[in-house]
N, CA, C and O of each residue as an XYZ file, in Angstrom:
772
protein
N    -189.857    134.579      4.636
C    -191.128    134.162      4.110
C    -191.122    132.661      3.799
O    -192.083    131.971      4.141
N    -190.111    132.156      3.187
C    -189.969    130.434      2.735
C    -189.940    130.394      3.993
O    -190.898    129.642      4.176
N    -189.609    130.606      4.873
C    -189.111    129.861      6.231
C    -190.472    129.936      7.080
O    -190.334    129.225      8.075
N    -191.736    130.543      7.043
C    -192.687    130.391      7.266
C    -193.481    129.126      6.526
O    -193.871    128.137      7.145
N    -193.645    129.320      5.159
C    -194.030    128.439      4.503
C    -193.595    126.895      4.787
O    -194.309    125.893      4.833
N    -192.209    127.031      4.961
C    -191.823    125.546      5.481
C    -192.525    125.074      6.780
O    -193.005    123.946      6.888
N    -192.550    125.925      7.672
C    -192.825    125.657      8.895
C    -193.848    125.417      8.887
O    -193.998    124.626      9.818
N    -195.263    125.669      8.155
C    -196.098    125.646      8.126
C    -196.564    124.301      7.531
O    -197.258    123.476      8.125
N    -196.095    124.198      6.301
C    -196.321    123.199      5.502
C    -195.662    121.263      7.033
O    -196.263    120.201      7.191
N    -194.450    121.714      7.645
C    -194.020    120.624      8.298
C    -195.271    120.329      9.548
O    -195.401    119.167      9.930
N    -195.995    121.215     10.037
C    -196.587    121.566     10.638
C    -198.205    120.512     10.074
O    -198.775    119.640     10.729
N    -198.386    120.781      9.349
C    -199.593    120.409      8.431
C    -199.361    118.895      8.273
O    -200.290    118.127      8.523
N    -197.983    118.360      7.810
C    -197.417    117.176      7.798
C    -197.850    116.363      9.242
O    -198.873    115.707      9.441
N    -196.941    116.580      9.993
C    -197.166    116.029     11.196
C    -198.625    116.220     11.819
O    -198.971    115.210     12.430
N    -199.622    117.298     11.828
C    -200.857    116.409     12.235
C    -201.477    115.791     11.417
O    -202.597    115.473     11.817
N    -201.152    115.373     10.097
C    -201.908    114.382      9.293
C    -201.077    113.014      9.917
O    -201.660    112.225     10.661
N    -200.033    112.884      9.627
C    -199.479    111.897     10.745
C    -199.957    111.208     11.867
O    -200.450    110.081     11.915
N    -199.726    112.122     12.884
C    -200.391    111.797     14.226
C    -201.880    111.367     13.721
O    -202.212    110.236     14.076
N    -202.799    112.077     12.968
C    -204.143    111.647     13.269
C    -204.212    109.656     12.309
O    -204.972    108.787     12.735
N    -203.352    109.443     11.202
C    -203.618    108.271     10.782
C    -203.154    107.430     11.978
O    -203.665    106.334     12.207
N    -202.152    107.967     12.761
C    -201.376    106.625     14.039
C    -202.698    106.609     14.939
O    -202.664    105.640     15.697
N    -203.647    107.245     15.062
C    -204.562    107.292     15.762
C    -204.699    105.686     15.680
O    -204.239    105.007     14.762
N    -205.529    105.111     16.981
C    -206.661    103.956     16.446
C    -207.836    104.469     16.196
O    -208.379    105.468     16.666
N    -208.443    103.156     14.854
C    -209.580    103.432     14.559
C    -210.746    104.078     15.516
O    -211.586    104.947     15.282
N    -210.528    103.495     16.398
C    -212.039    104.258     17.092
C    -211.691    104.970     18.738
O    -212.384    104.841     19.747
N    -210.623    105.601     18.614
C    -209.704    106.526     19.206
C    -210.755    107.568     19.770
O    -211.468    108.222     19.008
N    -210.793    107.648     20.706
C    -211.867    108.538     20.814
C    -210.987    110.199     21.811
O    -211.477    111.228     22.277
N    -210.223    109.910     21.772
C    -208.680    110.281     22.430
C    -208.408    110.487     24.047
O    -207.365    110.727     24.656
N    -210.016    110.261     24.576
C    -210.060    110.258     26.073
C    -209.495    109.019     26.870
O    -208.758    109.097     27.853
N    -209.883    108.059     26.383
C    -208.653    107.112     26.764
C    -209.106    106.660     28.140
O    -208.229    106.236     28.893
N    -210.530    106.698     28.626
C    -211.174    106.162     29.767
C    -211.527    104.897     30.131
O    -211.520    104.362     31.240
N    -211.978    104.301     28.566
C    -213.091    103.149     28.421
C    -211.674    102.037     28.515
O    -210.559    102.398     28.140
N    -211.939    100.751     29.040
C    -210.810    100.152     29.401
C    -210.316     99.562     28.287
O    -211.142     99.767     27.397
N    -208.987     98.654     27.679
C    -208.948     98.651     26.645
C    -207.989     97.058     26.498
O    -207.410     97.014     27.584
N    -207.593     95.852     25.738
C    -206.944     94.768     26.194
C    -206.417     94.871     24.520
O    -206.964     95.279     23.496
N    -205.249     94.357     24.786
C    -204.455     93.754     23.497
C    -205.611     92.924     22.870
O    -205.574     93.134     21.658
N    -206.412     92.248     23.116
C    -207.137     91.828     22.177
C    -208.695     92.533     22.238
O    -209.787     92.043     22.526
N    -208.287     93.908     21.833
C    -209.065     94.495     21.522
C    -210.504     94.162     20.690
O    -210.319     93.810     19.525
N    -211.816     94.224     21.109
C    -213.084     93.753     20.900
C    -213.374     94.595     18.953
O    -213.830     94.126     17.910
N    -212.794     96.015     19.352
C    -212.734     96.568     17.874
C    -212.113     96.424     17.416
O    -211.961     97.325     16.591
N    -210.937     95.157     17.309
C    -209.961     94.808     16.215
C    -210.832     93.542     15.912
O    -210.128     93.103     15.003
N    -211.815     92.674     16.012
C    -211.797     91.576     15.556
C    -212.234     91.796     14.477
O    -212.516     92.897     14.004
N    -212.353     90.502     13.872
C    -212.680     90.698     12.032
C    -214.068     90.017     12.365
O    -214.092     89.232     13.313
N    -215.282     90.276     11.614
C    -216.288     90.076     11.184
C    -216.063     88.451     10.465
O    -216.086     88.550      9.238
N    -215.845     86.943     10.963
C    -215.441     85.837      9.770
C    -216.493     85.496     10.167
O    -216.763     85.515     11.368
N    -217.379     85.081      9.188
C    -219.011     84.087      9.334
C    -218.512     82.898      9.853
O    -217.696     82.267      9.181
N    -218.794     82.577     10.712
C    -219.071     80.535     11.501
C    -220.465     80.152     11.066
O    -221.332     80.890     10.599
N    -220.528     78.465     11.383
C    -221.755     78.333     11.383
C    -222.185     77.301     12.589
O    -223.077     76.451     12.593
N    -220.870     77.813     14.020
C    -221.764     77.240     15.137
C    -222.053     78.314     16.348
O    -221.362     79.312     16.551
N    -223.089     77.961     17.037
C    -223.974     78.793     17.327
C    -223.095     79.336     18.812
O    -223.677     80.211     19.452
N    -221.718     78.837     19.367
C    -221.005     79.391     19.910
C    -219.629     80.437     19.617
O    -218.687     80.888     20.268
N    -220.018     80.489     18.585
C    -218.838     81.436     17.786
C    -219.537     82.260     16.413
O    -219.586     81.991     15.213
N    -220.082     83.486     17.321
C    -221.540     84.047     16.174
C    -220.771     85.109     15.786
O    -220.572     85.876     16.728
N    -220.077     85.572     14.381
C    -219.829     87.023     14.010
C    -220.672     88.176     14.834
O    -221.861     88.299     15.127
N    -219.333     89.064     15.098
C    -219.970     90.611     15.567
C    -221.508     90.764     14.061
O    -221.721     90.431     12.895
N    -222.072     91.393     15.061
C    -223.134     91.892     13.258
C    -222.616     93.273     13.438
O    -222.759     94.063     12.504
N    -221.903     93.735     14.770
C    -221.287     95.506     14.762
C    -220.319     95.343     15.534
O    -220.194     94.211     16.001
N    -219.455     96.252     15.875
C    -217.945     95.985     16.357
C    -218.449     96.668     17.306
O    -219.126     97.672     17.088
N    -218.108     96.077     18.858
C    -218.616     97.265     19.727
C    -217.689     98.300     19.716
O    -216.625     98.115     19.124
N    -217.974     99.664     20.431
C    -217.787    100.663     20.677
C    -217.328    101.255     22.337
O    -218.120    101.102     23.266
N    -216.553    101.640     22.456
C    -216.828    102.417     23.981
C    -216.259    103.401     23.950
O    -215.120    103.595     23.524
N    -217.325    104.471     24.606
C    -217.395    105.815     25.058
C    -216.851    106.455     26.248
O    -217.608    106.086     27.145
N    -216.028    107.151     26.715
C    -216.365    108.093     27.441
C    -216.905    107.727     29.366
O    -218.068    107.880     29.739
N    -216.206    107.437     29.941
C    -217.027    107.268     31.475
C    -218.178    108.552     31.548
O    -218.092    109.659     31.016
N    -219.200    108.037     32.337
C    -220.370    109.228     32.507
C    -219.868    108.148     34.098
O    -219.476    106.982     34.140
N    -220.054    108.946     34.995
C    -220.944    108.870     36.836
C    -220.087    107.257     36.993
O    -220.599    106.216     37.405
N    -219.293    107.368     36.734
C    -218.395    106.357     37.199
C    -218.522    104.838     36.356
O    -218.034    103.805     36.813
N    -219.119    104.894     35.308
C    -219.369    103.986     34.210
C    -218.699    104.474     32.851
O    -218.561    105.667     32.582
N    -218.275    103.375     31.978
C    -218.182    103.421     30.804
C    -219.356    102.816     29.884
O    -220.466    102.391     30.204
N    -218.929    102.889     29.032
C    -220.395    102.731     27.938
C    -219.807    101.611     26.638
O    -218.920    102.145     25.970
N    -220.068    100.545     26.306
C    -220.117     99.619     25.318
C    -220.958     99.308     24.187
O    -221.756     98.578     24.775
N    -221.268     99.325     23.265
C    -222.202     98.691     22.512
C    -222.245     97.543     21.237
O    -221.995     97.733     20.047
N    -222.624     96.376     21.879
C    -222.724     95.326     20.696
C    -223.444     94.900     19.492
O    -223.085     95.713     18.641
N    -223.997     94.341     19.124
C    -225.029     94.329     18.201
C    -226.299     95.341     18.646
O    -227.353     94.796     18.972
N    -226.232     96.440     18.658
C    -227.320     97.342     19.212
C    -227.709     97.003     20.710
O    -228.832     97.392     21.033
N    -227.008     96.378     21.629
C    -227.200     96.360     23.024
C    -226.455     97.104     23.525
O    -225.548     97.245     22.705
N    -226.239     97.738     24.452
C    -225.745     98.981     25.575
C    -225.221     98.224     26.702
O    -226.049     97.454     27.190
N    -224.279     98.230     27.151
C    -223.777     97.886     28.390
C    -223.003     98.862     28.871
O    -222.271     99.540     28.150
N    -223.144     99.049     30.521
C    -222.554     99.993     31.461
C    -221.793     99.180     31.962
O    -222.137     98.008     32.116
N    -220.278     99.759     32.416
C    -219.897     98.860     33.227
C    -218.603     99.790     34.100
O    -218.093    100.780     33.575
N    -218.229     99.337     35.357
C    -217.332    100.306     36.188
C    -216.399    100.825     35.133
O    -216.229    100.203     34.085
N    -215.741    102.053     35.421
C    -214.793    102.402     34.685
C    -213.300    102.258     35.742
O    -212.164    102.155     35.280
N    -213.616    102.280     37.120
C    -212.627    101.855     37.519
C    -212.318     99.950     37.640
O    -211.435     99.733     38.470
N    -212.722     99.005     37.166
C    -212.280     98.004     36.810
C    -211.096     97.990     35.692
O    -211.107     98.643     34.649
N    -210.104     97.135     36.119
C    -208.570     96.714     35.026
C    -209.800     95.696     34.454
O    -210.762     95.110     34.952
N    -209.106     95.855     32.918
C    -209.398     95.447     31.748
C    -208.060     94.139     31.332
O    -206.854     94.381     31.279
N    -208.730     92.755     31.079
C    -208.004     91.843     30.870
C    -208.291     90.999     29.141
O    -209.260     91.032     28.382
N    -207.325     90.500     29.075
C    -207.671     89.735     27.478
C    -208.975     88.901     27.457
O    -209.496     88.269     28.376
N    -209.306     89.034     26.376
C    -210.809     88.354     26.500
C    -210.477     86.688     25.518
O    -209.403     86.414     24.983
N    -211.265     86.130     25.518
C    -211.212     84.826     24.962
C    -212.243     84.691     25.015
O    -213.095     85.191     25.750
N    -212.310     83.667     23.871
C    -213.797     82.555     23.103
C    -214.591     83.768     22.497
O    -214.194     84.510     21.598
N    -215.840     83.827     23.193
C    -216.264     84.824     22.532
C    -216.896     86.332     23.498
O    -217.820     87.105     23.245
N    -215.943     86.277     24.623
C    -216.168     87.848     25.169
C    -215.488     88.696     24.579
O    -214.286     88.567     24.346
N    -216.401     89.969     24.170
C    -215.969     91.142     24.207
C    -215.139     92.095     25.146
O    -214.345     92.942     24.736
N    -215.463     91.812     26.588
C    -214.431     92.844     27.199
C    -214.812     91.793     28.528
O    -215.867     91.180     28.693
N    -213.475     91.800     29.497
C    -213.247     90.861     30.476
C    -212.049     92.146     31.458
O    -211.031     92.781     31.181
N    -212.880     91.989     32.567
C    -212.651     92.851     33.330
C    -212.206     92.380     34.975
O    -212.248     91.160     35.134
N    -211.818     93.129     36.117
C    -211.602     92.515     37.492
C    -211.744     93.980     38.074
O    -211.406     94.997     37.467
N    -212.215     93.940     39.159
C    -211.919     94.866     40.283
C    -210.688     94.385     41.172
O    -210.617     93.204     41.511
N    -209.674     95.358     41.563
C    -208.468     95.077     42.280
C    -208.676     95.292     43.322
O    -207.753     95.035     44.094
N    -209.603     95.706     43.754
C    -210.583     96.016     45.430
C    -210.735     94.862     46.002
O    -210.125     94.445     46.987
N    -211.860     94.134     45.160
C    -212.767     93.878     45.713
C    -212.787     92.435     45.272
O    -213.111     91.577     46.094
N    -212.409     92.043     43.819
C    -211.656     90.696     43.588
C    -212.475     90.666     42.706
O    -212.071     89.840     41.888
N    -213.989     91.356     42.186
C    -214.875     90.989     41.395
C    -214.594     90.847     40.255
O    -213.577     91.485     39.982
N    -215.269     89.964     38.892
C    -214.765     89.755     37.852
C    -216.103     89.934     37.102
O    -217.199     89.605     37.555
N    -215.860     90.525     35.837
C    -216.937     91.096     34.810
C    -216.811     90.178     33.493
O    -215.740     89.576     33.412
N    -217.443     90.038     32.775
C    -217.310     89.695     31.033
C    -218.329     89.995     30.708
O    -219.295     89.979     31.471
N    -218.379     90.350     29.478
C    -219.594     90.712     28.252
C    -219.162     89.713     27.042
O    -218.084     89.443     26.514
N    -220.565     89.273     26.841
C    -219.801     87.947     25.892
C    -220.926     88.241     24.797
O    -221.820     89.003     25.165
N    -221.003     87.668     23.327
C    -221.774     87.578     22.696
C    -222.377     86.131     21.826
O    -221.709     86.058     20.794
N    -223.191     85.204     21.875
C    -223.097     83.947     21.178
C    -224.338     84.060     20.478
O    -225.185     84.950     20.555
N    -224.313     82.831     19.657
C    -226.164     82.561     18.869
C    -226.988     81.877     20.280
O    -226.526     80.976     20.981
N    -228.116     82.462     20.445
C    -228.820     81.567     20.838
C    -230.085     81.809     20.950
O    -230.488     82.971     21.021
N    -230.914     80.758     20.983
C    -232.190     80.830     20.991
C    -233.128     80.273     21.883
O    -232.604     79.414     22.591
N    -234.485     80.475     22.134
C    -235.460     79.782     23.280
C    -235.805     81.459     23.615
O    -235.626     82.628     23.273
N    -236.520     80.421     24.680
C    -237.527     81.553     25.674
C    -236.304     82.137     26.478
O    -235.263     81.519     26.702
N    -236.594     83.445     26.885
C    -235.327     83.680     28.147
C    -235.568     82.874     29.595
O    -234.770     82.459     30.435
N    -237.095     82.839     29.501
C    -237.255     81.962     31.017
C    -236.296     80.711     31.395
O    -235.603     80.471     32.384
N    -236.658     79.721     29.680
C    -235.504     78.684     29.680
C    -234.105     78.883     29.832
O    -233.398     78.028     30.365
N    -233.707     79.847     29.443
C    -232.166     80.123     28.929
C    -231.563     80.893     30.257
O    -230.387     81.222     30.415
N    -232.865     81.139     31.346
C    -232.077     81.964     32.316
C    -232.446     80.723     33.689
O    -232.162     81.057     34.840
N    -233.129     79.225     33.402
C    -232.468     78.260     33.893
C    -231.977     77.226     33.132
O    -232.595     76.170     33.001
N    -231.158     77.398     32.738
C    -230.114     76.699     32.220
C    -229.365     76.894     32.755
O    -228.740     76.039     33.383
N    -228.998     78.611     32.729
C    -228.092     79.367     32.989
C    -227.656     78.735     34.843
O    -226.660     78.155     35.276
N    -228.877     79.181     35.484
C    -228.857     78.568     37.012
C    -228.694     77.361     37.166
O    -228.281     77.039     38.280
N    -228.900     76.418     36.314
C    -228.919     75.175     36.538
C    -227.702     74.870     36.293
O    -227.461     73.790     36.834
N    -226.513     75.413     35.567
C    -225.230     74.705     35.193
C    -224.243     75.844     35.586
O    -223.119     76.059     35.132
N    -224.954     76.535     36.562
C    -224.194     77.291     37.798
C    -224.006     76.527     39.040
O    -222.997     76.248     39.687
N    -225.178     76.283     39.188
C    -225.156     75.445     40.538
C    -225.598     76.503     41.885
O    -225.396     77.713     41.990
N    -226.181     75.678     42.719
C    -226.337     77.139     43.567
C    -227.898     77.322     43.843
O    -228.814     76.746     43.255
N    -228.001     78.371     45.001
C    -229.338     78.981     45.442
C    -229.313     80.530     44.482
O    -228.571     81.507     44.383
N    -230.791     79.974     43.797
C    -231.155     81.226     42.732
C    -231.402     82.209     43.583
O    -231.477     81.411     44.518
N    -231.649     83.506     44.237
C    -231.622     84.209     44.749
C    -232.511     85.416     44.121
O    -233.313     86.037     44.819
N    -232.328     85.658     42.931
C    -233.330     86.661     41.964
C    -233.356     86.316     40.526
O    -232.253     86.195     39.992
N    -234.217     86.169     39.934
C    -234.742     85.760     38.530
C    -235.759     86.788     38.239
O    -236.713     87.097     38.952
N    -235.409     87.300     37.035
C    -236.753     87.866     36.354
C    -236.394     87.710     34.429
O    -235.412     88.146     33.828
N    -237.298     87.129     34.004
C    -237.340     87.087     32.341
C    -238.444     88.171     31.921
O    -239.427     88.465     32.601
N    -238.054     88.781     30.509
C    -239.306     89.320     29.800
C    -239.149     88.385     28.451
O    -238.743     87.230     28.317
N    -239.618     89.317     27.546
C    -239.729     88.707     26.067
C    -238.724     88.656     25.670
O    -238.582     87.582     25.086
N    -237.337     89.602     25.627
C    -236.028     89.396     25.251
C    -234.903     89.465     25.708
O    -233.813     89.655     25.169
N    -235.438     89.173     27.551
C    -234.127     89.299     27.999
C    -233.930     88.753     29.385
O    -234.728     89.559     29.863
N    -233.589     88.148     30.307
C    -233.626     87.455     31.605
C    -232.328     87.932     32.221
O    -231.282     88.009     31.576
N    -232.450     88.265     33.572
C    -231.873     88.508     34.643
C    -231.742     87.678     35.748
O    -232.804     87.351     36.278
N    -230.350     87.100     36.402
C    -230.326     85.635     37.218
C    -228.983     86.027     38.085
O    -227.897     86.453     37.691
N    -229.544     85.673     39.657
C    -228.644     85.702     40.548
C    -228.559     84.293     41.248
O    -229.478     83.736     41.848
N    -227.112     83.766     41.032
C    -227.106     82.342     42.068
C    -226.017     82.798     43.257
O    -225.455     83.891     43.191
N    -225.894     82.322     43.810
C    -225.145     81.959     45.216
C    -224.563     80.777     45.383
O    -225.276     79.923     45.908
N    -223.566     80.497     45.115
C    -222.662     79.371     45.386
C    -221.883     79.220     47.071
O    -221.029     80.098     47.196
N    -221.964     78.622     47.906
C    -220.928     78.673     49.133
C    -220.594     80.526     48.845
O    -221.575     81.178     48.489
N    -219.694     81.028     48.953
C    -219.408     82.456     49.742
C    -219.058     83.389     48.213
O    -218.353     84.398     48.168
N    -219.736     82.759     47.078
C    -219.653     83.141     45.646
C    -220.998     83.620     45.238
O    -221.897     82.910     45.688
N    -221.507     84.922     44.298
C    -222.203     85.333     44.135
C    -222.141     85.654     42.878
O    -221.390     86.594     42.615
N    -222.972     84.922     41.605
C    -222.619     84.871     39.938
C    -224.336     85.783     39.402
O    -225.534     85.621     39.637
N    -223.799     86.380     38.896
C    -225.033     87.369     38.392
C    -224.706     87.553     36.775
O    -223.676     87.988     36.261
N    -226.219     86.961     35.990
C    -226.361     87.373     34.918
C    -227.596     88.307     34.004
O    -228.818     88.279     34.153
N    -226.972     88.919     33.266
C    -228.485     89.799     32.247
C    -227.860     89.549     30.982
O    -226.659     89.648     30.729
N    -228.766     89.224     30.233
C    -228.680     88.784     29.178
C    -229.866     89.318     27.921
O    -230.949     88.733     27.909
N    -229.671     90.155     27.147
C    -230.531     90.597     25.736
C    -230.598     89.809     25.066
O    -229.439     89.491     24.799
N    -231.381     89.102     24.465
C    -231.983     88.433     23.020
C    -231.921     89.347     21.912
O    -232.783     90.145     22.280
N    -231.587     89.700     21.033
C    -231.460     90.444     19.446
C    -231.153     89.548     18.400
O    -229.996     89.200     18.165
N    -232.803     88.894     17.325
C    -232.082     88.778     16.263
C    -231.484     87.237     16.311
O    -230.744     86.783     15.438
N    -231.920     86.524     17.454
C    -230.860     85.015     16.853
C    -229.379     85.247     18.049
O    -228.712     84.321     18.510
N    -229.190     86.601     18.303
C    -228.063     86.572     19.249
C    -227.856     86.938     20.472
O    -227.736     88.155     20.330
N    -227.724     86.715     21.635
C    -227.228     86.506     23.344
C    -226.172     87.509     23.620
O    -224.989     87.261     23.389
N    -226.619     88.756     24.163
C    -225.291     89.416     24.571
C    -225.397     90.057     26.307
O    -226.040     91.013     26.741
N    -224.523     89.127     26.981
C    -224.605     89.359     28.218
C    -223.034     89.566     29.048
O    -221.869     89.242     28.816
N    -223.719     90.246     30.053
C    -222.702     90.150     30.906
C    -222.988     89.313     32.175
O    -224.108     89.108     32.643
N    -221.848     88.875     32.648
C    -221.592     88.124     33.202
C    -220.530     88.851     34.843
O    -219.436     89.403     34.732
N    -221.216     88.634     36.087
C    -220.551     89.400     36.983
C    -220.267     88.525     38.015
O    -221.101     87.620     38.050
N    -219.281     88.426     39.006
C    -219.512     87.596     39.999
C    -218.547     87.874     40.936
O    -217.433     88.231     40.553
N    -218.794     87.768     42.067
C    -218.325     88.428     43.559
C    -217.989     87.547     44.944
O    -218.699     86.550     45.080
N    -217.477     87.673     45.481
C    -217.131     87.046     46.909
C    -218.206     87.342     47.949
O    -217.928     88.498     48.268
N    -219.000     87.071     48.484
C    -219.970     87.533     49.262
C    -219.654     88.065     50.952
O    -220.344     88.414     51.909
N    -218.132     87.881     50.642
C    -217.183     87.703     51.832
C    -216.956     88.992     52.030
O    -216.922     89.538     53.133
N    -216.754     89.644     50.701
C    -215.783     90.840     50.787
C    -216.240     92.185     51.310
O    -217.453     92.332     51.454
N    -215.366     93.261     51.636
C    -216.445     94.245     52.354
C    -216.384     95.068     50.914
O    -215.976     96.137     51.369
N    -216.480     95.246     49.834
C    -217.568     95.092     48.803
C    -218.457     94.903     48.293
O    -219.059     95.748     47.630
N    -218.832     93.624     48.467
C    -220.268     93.224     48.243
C    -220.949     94.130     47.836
O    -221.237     94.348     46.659
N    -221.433     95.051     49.259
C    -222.610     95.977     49.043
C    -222.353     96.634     47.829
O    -223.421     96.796     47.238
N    -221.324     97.117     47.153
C    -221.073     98.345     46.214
C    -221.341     97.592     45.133
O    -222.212     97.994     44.361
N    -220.588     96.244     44.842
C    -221.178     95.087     43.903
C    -222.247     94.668     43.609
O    -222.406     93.970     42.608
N    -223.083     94.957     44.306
C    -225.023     94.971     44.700
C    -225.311     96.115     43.500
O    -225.791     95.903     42.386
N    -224.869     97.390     44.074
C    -225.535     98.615     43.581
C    -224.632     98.514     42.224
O    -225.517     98.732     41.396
N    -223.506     98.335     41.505
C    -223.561     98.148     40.231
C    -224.137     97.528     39.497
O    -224.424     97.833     38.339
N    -224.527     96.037     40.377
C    -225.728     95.375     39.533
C    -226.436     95.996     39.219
O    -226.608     96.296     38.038
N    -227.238     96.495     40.374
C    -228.757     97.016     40.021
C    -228.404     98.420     39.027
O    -229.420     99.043     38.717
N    -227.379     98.865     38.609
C    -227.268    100.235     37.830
C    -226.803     99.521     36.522
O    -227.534     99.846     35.587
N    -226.091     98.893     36.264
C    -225.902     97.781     34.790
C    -227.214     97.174     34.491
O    -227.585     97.361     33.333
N    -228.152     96.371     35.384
C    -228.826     95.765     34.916
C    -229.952     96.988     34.069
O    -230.335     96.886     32.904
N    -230.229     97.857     34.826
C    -231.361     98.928     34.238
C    -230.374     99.865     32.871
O    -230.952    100.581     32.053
N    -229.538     99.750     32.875
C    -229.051    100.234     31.459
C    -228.529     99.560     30.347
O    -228.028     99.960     29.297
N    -228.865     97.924     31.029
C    -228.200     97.207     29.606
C    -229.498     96.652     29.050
O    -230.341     95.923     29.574
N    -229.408     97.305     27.607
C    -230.991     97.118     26.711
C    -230.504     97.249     25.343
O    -231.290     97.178     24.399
């Protein structure tokens, strides 16, 4: 009978254990890609320049659905491949990504900024360089494709609040990819809101 009780009680021990070694936002599927400088480890420190804007929420990621994972920043949503390797991020991206296919490279970044999106989505083209190829702005958010020589840089970008959270995609126009790089655009761009 003690020898049940023990077993039981060691038993009880060790999954309280295991669940504190958990990480915080462990979701235990282990899909969503993930970098030593993890986007949910940063600390919340107030700045006061408009390229280094505190998280106002720590993003999150979920779960792949249909060959996407799921992110969320200050209340914006981003989709993004789940088969892309996940790389360290710097300045102020949240998650920085590559396809090993296809050579393509991803970031989701977050900064202060402000203006019209019309302006902010040529700026954006203008200090790309390049033939714009597709532009569309609304009230809080602009979408921009340039073309550089055999380079293809695509951005969408949300307005929330004083803050800019976009991703950032860009491709070889060379590669026999492309096309599939096309159709993630167009499936990121309609789910990041």
């Amino acid at each position: 009978m003690i020898f049940i009780i023990v077993a039981l009680l060691i038993a009880i021990v060790s999954v309280i254990i295991g669940y504190n070694m958990m990480a915080p936002n462990d979701n235990g599927l282990g899909t969503a890609p993930t970098s030593t400088n993890s986007p949910a480890s940063a600390t919340n420190t107030p700045t006061d320049t408009a390229n280094n804007v505190s998280s106002t929420s720590s993003p999150s990621n979920s779960a792949s659905k249909n060959g996407y994972s799921k992110m969320t920043i200050s209340g914006v949503t981003c989709v993004y491949p789940s088969t892309f390797n996940s790389n360290p991020t710097a300045g102020n991206q949240k998650l920085n990504l590559t396809d090993a296919l296809g050579g393509a490279t991803m970031t989701v970044s977050q900064e202060g900024k402000s203006g019209a999106p019309s302006d902010l989505m040529r700026d954006y083209a203008r200090q790309t360089g390049g033939e714009v190829s597709y532009s569309r702005a609304g009230d809080d958010w602009y979408a921009v494709t340039v073309t550089t020589d055999d380079t293809v840089y695509h951005r969408k970008c949300v307005l929330k609040n004083g803050i800019a959270v976009y991703y950032d995609f860009s491709y070889s126009s060379m590669t026999s990819t492309a096309q599939k790089y096309t159709e993630y655009i167009d499936y990121m761009d309609s789910n990041f809101k």
